[in-house]
C-alpha positions in Angstrom: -10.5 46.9 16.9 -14.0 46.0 18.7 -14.5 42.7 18.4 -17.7 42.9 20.1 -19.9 43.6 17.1 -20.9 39.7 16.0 -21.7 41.3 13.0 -18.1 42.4 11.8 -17.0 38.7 11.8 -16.8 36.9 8.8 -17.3 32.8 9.0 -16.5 30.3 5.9 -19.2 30.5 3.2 -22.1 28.2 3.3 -20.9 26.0 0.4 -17.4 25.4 2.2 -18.8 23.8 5.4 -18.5 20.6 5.8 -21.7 18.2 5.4 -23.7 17.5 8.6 -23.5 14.4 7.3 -19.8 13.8 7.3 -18.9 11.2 9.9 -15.4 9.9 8.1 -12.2 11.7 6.4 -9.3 10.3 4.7 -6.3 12.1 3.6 -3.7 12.1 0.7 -1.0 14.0 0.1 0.1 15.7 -3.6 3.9 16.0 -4.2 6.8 17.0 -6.4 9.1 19.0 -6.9 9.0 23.0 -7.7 6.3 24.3 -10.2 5.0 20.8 -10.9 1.2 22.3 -10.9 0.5 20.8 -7.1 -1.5 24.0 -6.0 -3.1 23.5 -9.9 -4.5 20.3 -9.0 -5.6 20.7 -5.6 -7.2 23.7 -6.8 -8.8 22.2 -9.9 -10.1 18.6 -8.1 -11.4 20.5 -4.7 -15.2 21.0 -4.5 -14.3 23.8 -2.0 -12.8 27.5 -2.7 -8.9 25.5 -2.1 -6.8 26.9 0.8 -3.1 27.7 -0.6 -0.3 29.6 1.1 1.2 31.0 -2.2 3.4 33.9 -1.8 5.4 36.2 -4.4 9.0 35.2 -5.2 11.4 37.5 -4.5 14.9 38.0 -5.3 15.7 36.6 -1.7 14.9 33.1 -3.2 17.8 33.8 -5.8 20.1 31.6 -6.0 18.4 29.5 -3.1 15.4 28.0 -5.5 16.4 26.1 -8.6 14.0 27.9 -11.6 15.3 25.8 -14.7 12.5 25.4 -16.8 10.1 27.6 -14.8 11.5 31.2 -15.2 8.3 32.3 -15.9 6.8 31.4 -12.1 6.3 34.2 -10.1 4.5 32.9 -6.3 5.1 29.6 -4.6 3.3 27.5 -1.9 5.1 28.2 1.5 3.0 25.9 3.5 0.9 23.8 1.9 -2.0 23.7 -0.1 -5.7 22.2 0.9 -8.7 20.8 -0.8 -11.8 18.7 0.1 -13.9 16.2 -1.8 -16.8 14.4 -0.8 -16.7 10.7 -1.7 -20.1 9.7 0.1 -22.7 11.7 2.5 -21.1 10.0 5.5 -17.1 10.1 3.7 -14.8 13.1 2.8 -11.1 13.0 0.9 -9.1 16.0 2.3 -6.3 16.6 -0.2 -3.0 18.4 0.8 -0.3 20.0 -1.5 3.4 20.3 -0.4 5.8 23.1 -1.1 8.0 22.1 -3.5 11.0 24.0 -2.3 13.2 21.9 -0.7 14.3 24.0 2.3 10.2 23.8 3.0 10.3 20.1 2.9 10.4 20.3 7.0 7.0 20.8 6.8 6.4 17.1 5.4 6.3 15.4 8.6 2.9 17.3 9.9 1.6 17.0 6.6 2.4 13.5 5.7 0.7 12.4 9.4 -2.5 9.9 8.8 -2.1 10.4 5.5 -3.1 6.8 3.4 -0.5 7.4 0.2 0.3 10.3 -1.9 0.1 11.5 -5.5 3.7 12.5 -7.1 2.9 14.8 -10.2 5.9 15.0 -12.2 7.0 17.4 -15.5 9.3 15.6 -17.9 11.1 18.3 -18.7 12.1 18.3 -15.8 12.4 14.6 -14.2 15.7 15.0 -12.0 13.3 17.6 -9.6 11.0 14.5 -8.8 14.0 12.2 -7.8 14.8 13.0 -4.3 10.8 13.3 -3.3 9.9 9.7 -4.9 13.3 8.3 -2.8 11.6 10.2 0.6 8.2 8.5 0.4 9.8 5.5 -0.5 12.0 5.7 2.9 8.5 6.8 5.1 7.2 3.9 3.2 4.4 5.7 1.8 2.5 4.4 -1.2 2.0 6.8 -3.9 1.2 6.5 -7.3 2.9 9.2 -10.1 0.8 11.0 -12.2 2.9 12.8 -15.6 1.6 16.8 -15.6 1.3 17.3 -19.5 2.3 20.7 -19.6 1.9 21.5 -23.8 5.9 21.8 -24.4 6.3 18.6 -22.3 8.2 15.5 -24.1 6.6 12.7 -24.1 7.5 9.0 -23.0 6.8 6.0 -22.6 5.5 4.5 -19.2 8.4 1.9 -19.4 11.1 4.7 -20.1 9.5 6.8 -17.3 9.7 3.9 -15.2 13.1 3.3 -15.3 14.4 7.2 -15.4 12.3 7.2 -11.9 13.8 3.8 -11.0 9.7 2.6 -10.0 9.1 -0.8 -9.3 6.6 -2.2 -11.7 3.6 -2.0 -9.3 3.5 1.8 -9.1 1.0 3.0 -11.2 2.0 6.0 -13.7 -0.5 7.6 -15.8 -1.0 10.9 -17.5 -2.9 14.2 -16.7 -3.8 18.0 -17.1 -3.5 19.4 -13.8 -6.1 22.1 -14.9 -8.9 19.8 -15.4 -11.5 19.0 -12.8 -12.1 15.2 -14.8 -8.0 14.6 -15.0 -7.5 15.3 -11.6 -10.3 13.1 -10.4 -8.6 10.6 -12.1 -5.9 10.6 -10.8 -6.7 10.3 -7.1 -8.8 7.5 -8.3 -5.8 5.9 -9.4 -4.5 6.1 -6.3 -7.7 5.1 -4.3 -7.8 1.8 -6.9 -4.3 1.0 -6.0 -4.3 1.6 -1.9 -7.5 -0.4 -2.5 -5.2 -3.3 -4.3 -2.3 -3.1 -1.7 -5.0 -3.3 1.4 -6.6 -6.9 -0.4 -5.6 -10.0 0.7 -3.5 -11.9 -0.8 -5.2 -14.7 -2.9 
């Protein structure tokens, strides 16, 4: 192929730059376990077309991926997935998704660098999938708040039952959201923002 033809290259859309103006970035990360709805939140909060690495599943991952309660998923995120939202002219908030596979969990350590806290969206249908992440940020020491994906045959519970099933300490904030909405997903991340806020004030 000639590459010499400027013309035959294809940049990012216009809308997907980022601002002239931009001069600071922050970075969370979204976590959980498999077919929470992390690449549906980063793709419903990010004011850019999201970047997501979501592949087909194939009978390779039989046996390999756990699909109790999500039989019905047919592509997962290999790498990660990546959204941007602008806070202020000068300030951006780059969101990343894990995978939620576990033998993809190497990946963490690059995605996890600089990051401020992290998001863990669980499904209570499935609470055990969540265990093993929540016990991984708490060993990086990573602060994280845990958002509940209300998926419409979800249980619900309440925030002092979910707080013991997850074993949180009573500072973590937990609150409720739909994934799929732009507004609910916003929300949550501002949860998080309010609370890294909180843990950064000083005392008294």
């Amino acid at each position: 192929m000639d590459f010499r033809d400027s013309d035959t290259l294809v940049g990012p859309a216009s809308e997907d730059l980022l601002p002239d103006t931009a001069t600071m970035a922050v970075k969370i990360v979204v976590v959980g376990g498999f077919g929470v709805g992390k690449t549906t939140l980063v793709g419903s909060v990010s004011e850019i077309r999201p970047l997501t690495t979501e592949e087909t599943m194939t009978q390779e991952g039989a046996g390999v991926d756990d699909l109790a309660g999500v039989e019905r998923k047919t592509s997962t995120t290999v790498a990660m997935d990546f959204g941007r939202i602008s806070i202020s002219e000068e300030l951006v908030l780059y969101v990343f998704g894990t995978p939620g596979q576990e033998r993809f969990w190497f990946l963490w350590n690059g995605l996890f660098e600089g990051a401020l806290g992290a998001v863990v969206l669980v499904d209570t249908r499935r609470l055990e999938v969540s265990f093993e992440v929540i016990g991984r940020l708490e060993d990086r020491g990573v602060p994280f708040v845990v958002a509940v994906n209300a998926f419409p045959e979800s249980p619900a519970h309440p925030v002092d039952e979910l707080r013991a099933a997850l074993d949180l300490t009573p500072e973590v904030p937990i609150v409720t959201c739909d994934a799929r909405r732009r507004e609910s997903s916003r929300d949550v991340l501002l949860t998080l923002m309010r609370y890294l806020y909180d843990l950064a004030a000083p005392a008294g």
